[in-house]
C-alpha positions in Angstrom: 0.0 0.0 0.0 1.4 3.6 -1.3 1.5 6.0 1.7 2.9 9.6 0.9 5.2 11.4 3.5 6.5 15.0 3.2 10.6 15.5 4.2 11.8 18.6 4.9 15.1 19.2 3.3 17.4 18.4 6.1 15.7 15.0 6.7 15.7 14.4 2.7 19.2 15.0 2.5 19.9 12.6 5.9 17.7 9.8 4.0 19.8 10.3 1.0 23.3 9.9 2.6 22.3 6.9 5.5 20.4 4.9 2.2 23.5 5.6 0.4 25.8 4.6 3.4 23.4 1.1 4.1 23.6 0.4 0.1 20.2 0.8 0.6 17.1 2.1 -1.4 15.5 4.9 0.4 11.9 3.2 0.4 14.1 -0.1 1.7 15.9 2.3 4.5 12.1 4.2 5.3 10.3 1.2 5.6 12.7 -0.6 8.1 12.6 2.3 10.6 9.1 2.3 10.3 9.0 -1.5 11.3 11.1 -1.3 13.9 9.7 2.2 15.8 6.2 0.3 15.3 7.7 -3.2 16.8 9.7 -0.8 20.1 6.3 0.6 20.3 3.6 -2.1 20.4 5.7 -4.7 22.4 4.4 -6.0 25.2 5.7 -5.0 29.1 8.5 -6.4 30.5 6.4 -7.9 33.3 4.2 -9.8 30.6 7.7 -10.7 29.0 8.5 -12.2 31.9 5.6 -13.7 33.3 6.3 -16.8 32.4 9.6 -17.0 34.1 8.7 -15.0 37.5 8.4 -17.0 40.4 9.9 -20.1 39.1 13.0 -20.5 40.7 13.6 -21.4 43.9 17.1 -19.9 45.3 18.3 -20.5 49.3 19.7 -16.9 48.7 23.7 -18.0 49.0 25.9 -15.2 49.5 23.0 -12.8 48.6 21.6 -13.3 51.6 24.6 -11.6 53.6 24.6 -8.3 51.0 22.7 -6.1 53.1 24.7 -6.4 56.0 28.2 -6.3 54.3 26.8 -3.2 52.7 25.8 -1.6 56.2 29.1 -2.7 57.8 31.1 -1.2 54.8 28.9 2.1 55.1 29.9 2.3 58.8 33.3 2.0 57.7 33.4 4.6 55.7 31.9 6.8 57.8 34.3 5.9 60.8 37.5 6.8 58.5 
């Protein structure tokens, strides 16, 4: 389908040279921007990204566990110095 799009000559001229750069056609160069802006636009959340995945692993915590308090005594530190 044939949709027509005005350029102002600063934009023309940047079509021109990046088409030219890519090896490009300029429709070719137009037409995978739009796809892409449209595909950053409509995708989904991150939280329904993940969905799937949240909640499915079970950790004991390891040395994770112990951050908070290694970051408290290390604040302490630094304030003592």
């Amino acid at each position: 389908m044939a949709k027509s799009v005005r350029f102002d000559r600063q934009l023309e001229t940047m079509l021109e040279k990046a088409a030219e750069a890519l090896g490009v056609s300029q429709s070719n160069l137009i037409r995978e921007a739009i796809a892409e802006k449209c595909r950053e636009v409509l995708r989904p959340p991150l939280a329904q990204s993940l969905a799937p995945f949240l909640g499915r692993i079970n950790s004991k915590g390891g040395r994770a566990r112990n951050t908070g308090a290694a970051f408290k005594r290390a604040l302490r530190e630094k304030r003592a110095k």
